[in-house]
HTML snippet that shows the backbone in 3Dmol.js (N, CA, C, O; Angstrom):
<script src="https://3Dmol.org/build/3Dmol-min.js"></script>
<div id="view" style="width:600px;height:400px;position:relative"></div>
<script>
const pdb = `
ATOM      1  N   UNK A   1     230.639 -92.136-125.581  1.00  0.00           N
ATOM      2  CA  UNK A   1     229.653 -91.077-125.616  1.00  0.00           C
ATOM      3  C   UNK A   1     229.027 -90.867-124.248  1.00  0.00           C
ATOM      4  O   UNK A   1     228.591 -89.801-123.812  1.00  0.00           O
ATOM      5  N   UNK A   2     229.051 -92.129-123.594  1.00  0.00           N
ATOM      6  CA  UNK A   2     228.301 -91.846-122.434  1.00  0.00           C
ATOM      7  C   UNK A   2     229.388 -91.198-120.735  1.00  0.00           C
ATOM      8  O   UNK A   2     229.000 -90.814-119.631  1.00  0.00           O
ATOM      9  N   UNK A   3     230.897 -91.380-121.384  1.00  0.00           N
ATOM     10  CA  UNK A   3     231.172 -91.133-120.635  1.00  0.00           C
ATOM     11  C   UNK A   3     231.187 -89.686-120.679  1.00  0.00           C
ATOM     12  O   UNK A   3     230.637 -89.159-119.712  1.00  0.00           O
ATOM     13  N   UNK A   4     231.799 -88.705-121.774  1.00  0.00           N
ATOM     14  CA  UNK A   4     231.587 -87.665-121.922  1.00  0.00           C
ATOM     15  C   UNK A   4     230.739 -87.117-121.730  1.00  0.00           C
ATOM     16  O   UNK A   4     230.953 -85.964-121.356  1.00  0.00           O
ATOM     17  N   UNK A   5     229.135 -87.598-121.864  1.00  0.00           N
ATOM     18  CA  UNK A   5     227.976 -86.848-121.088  1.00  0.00           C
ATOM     19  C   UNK A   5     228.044 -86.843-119.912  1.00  0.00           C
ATOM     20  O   UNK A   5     227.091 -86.299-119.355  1.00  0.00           O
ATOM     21  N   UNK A   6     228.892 -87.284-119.219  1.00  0.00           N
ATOM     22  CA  UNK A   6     228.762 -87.756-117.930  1.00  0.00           C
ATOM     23  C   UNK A   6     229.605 -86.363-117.384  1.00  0.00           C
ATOM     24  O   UNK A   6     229.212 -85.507-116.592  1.00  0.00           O
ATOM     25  N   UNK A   7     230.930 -86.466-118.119  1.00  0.00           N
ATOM     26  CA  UNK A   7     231.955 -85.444-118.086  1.00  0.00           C
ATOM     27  C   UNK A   7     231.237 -83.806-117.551  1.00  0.00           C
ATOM     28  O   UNK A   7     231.177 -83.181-116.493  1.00  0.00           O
ATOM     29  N   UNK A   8     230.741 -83.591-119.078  1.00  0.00           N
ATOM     30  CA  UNK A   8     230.132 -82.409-119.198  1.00  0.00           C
ATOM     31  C   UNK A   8     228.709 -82.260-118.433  1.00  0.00           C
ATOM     32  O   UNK A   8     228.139 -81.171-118.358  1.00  0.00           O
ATOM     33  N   UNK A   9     228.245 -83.324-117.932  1.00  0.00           N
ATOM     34  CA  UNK A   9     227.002 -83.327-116.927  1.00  0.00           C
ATOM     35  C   UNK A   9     227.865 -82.637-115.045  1.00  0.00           C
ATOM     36  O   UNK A   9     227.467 -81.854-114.182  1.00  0.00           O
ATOM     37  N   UNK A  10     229.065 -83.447-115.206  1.00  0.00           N
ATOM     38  CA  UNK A  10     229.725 -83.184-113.636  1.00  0.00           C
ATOM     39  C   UNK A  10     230.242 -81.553-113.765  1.00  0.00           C
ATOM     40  O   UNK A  10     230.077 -80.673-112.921  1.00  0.00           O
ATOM     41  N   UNK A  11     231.082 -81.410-115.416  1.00  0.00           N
ATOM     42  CA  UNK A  11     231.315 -79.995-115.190  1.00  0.00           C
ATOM     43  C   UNK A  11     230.734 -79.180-115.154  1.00  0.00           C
ATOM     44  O   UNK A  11     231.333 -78.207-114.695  1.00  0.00           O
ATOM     45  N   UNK A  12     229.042 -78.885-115.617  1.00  0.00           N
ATOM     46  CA  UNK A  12     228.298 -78.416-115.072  1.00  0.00           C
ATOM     47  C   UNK A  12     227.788 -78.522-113.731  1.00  0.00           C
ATOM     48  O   UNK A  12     226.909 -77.795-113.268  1.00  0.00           O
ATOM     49  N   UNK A  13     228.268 -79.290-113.231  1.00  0.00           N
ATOM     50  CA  UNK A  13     227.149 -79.433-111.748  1.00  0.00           C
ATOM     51  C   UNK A  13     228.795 -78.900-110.948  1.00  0.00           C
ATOM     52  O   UNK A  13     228.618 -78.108-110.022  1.00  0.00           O
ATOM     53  N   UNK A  14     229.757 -79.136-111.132  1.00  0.00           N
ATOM     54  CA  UNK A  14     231.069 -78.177-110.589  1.00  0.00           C
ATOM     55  C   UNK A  14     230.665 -76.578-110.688  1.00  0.00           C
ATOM     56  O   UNK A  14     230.603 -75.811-109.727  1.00  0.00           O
ATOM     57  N   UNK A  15     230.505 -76.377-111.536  1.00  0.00           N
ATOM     58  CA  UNK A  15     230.303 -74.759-112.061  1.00  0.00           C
ATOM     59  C   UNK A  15     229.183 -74.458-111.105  1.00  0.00           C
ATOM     60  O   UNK A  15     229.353 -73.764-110.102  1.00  0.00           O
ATOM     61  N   UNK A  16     227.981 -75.024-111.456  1.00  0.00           N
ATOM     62  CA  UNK A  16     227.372 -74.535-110.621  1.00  0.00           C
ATOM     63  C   UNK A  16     227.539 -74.492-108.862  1.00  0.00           C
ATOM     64  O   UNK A  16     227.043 -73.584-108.194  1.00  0.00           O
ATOM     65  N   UNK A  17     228.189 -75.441-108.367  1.00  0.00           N
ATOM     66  CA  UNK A  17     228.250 -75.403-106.958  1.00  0.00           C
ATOM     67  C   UNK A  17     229.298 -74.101-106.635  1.00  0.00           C
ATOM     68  O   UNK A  17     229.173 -73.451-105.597  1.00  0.00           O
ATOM     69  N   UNK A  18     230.545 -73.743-107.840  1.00  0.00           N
ATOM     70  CA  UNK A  18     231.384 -72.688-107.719  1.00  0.00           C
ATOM     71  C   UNK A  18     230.122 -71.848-107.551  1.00  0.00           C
ATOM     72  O   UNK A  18     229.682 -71.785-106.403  1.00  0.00           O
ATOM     73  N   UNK A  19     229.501 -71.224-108.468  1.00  0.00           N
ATOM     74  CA  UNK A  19     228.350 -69.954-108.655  1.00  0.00           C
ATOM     75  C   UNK A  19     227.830 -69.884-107.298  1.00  0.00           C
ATOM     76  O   UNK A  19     227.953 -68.874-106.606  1.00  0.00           O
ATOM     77  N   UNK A  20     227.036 -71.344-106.767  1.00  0.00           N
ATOM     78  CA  UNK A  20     226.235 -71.072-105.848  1.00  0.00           C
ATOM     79  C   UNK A  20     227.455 -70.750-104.584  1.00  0.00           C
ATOM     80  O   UNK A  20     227.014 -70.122-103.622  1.00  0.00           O
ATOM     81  N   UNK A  21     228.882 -71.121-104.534  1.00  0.00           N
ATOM     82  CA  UNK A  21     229.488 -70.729-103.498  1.00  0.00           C
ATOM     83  C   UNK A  21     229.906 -69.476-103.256  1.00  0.00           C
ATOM     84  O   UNK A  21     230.129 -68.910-102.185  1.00  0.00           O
ATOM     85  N   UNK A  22     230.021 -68.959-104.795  1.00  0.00           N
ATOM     86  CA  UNK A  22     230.208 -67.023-104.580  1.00  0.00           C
ATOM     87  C   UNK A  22     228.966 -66.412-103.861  1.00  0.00           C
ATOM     88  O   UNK A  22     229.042 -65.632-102.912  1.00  0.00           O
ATOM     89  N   UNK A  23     227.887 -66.833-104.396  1.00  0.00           N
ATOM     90  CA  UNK A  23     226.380 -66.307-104.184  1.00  0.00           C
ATOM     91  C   UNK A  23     226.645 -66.244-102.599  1.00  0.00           C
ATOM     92  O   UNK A  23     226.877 -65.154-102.076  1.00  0.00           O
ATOM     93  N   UNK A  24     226.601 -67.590-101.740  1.00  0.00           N
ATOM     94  CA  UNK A  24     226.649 -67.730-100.355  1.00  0.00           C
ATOM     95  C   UNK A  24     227.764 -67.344-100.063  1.00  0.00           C
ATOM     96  O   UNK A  24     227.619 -66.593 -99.099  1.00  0.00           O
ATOM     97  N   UNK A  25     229.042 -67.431-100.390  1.00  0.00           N
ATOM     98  CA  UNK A  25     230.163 -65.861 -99.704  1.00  0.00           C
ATOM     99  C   UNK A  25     229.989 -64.537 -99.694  1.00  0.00           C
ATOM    100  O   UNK A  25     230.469 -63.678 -98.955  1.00  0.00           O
ATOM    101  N   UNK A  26     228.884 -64.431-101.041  1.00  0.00           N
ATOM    102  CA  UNK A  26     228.724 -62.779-100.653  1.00  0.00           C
ATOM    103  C   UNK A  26     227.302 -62.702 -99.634  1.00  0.00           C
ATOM    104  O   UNK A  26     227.254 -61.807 -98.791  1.00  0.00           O
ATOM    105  N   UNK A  27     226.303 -63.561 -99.747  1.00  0.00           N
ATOM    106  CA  UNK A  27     225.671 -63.496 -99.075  1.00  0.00           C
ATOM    107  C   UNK A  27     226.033 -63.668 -97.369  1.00  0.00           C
ATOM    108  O   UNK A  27     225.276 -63.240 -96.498  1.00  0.00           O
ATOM    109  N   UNK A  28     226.810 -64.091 -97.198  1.00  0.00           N
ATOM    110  CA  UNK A  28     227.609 -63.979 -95.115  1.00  0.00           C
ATOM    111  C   UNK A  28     228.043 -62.355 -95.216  1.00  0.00           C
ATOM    112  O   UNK A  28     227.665 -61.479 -94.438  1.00  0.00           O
ATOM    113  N   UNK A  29     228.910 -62.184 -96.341  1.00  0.00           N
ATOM    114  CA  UNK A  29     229.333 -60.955 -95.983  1.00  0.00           C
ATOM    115  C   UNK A  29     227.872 -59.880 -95.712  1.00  0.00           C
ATOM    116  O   UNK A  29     227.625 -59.113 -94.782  1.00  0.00           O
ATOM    117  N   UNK A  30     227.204 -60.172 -96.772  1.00  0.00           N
ATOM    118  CA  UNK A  30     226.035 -58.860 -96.405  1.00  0.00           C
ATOM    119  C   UNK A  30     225.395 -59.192 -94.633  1.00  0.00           C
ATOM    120  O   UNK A  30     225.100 -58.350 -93.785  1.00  0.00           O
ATOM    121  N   UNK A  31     225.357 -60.242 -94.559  1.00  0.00           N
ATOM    122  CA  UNK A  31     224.407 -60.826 -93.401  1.00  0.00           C
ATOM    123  C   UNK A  31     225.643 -60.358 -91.981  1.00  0.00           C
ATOM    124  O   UNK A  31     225.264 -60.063 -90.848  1.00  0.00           O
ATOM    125  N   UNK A  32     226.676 -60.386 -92.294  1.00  0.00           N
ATOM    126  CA  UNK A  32     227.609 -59.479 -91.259  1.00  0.00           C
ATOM    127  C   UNK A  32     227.407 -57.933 -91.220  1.00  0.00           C
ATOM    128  O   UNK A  32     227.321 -57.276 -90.182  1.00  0.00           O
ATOM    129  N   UNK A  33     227.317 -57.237 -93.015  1.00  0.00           N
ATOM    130  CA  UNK A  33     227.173 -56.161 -92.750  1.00  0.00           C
ATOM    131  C   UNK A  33     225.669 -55.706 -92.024  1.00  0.00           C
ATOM    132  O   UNK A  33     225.683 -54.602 -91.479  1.00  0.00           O
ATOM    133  N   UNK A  34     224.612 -56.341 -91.991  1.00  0.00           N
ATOM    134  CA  UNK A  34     223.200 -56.632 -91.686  1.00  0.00           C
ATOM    135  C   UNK A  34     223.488 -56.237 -90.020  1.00  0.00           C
ATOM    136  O   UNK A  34     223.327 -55.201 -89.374  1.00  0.00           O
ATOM    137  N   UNK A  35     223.830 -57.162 -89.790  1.00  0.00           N
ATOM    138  CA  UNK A  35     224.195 -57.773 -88.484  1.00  0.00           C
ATOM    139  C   UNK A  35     224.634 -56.307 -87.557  1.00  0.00           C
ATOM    140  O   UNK A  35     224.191 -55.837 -86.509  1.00  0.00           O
ATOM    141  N   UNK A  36     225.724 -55.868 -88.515  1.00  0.00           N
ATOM    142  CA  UNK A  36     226.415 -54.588 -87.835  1.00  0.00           C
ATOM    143  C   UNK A  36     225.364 -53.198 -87.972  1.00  0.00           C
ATOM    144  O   UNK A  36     225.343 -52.340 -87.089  1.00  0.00           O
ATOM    145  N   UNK A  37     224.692 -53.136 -88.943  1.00  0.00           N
ATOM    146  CA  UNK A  37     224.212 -52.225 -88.957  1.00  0.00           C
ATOM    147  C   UNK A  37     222.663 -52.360 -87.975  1.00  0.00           C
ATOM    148  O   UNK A  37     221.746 -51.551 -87.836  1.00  0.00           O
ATOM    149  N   UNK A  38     222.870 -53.758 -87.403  1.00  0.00           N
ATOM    150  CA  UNK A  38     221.566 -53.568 -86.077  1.00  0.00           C
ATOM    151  C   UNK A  38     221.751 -53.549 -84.973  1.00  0.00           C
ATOM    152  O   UNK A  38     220.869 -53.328 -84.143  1.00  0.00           O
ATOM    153  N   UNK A  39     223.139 -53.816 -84.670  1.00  0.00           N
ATOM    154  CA  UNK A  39     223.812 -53.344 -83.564  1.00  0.00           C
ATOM    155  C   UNK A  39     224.110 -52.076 -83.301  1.00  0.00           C
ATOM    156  O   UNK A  39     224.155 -51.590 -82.171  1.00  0.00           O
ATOM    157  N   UNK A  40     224.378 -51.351 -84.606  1.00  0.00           N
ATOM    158  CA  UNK A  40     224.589 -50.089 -84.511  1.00  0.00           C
ATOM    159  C   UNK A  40     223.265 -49.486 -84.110  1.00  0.00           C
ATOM    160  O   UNK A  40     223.352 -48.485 -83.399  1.00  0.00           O
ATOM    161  N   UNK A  41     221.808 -49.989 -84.495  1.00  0.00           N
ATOM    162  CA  UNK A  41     220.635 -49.184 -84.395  1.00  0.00           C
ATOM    163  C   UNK A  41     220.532 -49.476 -83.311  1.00  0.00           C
ATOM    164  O   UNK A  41     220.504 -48.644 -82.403  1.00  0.00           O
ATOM    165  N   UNK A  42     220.436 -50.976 -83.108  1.00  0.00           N
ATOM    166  CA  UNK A  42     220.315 -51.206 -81.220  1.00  0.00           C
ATOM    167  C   UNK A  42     220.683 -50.029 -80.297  1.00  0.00           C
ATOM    168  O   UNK A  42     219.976 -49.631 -79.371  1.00  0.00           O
ATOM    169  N   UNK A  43     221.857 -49.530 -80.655  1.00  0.00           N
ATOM    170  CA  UNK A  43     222.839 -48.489 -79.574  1.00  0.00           C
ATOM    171  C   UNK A  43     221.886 -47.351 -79.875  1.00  0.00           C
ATOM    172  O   UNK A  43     221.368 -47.062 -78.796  1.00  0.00           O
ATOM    173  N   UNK A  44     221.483 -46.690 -80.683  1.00  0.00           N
ATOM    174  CA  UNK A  44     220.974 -45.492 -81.334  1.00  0.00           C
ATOM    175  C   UNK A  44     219.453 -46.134 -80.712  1.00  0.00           C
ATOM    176  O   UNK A  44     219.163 -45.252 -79.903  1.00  0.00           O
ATOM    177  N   UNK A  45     218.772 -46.762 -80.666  1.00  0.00           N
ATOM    178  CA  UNK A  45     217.607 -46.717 -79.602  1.00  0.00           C
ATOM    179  C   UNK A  45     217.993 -46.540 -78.340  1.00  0.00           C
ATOM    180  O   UNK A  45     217.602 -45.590 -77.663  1.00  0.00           O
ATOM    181  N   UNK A  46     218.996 -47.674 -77.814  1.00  0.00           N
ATOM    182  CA  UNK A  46     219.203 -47.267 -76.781  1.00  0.00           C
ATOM    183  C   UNK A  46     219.431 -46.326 -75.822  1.00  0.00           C
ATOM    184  O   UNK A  46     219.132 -46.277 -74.629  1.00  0.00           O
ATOM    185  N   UNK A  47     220.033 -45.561 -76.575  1.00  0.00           N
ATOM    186  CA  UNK A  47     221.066 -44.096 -76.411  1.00  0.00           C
ATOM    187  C   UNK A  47     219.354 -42.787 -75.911  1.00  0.00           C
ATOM    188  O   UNK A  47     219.010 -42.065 -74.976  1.00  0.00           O
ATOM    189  N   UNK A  48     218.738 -43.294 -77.510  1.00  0.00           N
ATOM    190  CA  UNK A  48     217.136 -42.686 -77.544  1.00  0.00           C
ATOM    191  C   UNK A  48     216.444 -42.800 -76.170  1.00  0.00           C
ATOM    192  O   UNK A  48     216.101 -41.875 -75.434  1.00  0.00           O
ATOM    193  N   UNK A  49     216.284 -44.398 -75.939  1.00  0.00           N
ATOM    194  CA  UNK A  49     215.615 -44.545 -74.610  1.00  0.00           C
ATOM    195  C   UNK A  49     215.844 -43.818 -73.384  1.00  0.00           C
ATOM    196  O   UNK A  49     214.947 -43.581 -72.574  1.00  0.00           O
ATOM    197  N   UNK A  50     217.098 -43.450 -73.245  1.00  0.00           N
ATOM    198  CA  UNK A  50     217.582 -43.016 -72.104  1.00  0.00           C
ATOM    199  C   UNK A  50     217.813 -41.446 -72.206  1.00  0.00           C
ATOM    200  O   UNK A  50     218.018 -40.763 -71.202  1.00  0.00           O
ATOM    201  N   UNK A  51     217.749 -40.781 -73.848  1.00  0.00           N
ATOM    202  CA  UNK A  51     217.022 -39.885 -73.617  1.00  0.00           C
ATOM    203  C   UNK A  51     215.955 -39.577 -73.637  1.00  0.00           C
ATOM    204  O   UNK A  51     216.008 -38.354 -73.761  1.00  0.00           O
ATOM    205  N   UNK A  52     214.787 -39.912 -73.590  1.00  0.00           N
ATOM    206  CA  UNK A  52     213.496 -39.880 -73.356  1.00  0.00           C
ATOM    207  C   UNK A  52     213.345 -40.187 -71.607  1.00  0.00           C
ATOM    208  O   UNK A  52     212.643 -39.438 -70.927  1.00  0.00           O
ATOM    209  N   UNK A  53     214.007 -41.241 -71.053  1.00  0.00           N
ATOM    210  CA  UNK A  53     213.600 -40.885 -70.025  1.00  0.00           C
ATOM    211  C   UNK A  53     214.124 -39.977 -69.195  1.00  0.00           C
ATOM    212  O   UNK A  53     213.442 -39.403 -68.345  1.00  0.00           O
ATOM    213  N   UNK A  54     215.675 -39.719 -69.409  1.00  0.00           N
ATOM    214  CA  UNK A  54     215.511 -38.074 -68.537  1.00  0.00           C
ATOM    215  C   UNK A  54     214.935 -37.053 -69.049  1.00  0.00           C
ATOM    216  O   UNK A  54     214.884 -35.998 -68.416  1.00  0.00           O
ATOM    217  N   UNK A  55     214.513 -37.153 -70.019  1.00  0.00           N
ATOM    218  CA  UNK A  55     213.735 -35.842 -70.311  1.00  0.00           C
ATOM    219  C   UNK A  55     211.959 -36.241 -69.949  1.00  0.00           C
ATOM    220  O   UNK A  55     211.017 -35.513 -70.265  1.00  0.00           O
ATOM    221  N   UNK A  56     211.879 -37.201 -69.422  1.00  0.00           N
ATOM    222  CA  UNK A  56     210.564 -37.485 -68.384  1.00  0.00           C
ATOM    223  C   UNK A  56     210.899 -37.181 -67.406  1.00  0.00           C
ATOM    224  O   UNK A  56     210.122 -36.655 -66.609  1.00  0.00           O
ATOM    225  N   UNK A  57     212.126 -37.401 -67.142  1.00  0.00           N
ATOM    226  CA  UNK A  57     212.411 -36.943 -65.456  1.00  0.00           C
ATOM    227  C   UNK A  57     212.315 -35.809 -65.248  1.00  0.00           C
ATOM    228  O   UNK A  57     211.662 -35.582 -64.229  1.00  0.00           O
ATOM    229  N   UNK A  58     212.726 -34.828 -65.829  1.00  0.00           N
ATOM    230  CA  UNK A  58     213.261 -33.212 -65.956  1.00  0.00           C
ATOM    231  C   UNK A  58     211.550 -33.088 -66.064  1.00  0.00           C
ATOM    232  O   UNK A  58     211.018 -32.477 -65.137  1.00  0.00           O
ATOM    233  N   UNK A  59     210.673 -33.624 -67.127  1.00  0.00           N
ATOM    234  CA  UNK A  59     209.305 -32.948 -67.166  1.00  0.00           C
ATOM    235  C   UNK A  59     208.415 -33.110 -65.712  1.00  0.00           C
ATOM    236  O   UNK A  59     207.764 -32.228 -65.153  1.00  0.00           O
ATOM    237  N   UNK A  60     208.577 -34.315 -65.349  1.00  0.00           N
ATOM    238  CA  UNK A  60     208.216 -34.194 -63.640  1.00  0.00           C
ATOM    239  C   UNK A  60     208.835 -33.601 -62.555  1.00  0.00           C
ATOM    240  O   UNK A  60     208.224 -33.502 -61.491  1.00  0.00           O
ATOM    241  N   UNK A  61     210.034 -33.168 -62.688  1.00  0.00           N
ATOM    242  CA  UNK A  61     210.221 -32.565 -62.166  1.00  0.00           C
ATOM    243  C   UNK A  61     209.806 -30.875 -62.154  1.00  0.00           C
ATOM    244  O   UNK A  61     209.573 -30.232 -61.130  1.00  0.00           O
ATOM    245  N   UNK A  62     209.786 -30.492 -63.155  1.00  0.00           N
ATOM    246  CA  UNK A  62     209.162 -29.343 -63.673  1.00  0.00           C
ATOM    247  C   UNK A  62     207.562 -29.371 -62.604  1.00  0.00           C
ATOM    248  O   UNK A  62     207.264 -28.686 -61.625  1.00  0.00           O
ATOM    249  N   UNK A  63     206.912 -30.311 -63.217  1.00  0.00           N
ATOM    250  CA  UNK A  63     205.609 -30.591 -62.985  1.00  0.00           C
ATOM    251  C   UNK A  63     205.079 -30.464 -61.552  1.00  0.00           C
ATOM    252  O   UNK A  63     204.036 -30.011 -61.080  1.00  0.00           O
ATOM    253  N   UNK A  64     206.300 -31.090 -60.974  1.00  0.00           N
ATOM    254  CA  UNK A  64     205.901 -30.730 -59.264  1.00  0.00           C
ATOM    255  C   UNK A  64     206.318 -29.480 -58.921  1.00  0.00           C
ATOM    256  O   UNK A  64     205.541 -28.766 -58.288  1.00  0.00           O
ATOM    257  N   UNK A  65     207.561 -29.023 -59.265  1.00  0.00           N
ATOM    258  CA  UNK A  65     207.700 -27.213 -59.107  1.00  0.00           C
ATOM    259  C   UNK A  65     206.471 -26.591 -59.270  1.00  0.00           C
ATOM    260  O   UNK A  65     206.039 -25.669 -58.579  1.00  0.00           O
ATOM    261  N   UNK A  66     205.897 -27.155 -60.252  1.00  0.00           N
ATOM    262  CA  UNK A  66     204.636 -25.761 -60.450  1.00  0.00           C
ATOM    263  C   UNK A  66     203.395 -26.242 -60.417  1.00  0.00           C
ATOM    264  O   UNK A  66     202.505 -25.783 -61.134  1.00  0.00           O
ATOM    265  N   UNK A  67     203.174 -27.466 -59.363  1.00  0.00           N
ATOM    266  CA  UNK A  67     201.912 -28.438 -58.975  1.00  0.00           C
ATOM    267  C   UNK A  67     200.843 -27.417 -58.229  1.00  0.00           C
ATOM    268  O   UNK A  67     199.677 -27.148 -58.514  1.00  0.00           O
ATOM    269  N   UNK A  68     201.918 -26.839 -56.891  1.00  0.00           N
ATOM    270  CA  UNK A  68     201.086 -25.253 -55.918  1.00  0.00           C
ATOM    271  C   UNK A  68     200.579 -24.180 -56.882  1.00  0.00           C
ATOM    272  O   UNK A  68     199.496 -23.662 -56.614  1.00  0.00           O
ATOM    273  N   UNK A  69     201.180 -23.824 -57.875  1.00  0.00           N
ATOM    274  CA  UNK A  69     201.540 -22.787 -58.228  1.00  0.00           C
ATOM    275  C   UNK A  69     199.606 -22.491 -59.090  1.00  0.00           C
ATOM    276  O   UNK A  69     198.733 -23.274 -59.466  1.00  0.00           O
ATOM    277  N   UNK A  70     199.705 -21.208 -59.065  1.00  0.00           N
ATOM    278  CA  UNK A  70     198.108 -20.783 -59.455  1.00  0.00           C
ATOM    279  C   UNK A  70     198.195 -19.716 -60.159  1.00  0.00           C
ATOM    280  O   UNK A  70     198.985 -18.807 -59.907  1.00  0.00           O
ATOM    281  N   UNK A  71     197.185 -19.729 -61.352  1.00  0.00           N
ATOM    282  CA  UNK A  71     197.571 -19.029 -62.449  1.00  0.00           C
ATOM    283  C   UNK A  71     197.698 -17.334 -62.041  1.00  0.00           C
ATOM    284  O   UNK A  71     197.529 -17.214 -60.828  1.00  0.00           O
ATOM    285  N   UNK A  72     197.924 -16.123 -62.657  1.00  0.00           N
ATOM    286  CA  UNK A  72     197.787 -14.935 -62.439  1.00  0.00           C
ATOM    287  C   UNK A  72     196.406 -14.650 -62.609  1.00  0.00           C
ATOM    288  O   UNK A  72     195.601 -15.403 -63.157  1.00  0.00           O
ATOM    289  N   UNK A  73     196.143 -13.468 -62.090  1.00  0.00           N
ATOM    290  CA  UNK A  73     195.012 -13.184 -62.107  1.00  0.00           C
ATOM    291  C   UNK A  73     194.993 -11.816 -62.666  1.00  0.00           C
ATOM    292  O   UNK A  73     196.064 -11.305 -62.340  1.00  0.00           O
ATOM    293  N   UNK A  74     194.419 -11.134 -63.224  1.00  0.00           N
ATOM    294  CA  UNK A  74     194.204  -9.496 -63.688  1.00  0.00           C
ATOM    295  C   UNK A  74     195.577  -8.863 -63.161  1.00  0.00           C
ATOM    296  O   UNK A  74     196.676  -8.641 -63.670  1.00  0.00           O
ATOM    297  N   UNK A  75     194.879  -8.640 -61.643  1.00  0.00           N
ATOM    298  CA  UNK A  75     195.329  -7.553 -61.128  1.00  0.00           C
ATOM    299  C   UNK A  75     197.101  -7.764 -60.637  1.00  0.00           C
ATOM    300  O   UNK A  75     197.742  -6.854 -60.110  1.00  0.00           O
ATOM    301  N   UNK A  76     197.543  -8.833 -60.874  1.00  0.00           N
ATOM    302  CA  UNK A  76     198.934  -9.663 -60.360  1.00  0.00           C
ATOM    303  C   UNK A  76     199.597  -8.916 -61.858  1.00  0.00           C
ATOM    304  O   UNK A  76     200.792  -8.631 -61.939  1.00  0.00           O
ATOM    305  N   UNK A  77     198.617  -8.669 -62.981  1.00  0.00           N
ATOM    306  CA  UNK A  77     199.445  -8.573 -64.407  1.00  0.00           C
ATOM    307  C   UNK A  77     199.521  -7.171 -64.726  1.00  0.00           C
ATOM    308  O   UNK A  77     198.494  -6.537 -64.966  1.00  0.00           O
ATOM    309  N   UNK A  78     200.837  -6.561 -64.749  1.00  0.00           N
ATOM    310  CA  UNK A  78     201.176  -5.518 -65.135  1.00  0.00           C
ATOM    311  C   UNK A  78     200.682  -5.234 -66.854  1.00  0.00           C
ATOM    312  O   UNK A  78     201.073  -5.907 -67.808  1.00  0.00           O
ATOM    313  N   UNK A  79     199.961  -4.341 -66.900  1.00  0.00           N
ATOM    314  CA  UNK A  79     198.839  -3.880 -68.026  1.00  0.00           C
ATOM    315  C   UNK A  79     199.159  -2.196 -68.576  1.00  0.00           C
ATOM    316  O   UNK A  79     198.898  -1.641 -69.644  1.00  0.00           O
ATOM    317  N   UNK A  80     199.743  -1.774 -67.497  1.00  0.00           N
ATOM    318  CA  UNK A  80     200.318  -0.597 -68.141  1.00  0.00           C
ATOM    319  C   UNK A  80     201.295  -0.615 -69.740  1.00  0.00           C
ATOM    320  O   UNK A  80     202.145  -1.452 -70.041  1.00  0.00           O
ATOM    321  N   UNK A  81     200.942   0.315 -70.389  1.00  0.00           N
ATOM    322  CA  UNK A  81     202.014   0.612 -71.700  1.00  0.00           C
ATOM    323  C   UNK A  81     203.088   1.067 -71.433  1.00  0.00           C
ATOM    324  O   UNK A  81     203.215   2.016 -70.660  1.00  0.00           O
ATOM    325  N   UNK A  82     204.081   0.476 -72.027  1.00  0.00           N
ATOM    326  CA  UNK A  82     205.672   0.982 -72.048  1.00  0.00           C
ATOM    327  C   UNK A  82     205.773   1.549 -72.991  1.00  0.00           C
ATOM    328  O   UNK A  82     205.947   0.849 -73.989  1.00  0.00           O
ATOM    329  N   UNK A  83     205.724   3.080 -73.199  1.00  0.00           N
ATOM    330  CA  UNK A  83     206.364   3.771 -74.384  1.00  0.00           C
ATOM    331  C   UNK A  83     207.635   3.284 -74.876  1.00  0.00           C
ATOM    332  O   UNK A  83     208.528   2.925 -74.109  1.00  0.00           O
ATOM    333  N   UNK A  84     207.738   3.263 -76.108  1.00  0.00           N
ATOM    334  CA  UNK A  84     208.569   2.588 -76.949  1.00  0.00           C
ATOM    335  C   UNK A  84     209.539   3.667 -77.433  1.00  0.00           C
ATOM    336  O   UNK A  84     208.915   4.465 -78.133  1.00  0.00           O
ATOM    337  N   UNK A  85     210.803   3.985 -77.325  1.00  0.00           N
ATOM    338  CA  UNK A  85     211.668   4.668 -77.378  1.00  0.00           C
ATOM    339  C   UNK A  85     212.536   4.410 -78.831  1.00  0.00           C
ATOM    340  O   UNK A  85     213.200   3.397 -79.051  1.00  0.00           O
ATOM    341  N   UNK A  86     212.345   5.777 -79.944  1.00  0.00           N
ATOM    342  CA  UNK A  86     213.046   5.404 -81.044  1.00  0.00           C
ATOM    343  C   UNK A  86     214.387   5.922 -81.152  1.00  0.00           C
ATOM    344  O   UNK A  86     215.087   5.629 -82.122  1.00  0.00           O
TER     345      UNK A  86
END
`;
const viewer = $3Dmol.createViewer("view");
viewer.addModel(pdb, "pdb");
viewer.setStyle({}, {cartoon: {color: "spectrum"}});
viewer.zoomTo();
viewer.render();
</script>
């Protein structure tokens, strides 16, 4: 009797180490797919970063083009009506 408890005590504790070994094979696989999908975001910031900063560059550059520059005044602004032709 006691060996058979013993039996059915090990084939349970077999079973379970099978269960817990599917659990942790599928769990690597997700932790790869994990893995890939933050490498992939990594690139997609990255990619981001570097557009943000030329488009800082392009805005300073802008910025000094029109650093001199001084607004219109009245008389600089053409105010006449353009008849509208149907």
């Amino acid at each position: 009797a006691d060996y058979n408890a013993k039996v059915a005590e090990l084939q349970k504790a077999n079973d379970k180490i099978k269960s817990l070994s599917a659990i942790l094979a599928e769990v690597h696989i997700k932790a790869k797919q994990s893995d890939n999908l933050v490498n992939e975001l990594e690139g997609e910031v990255k990619k981001a970063n570097a557009e943000v900063a030329n488009h800082g560059k392009a805005v300073e550059a802008v910025k000094e083009e029109v650093k001199a520059a001084q607004p219109s005044n009245v008389d600089e602004i053409d105010t006449n009506l353009v008849e509208v032709q149907k």
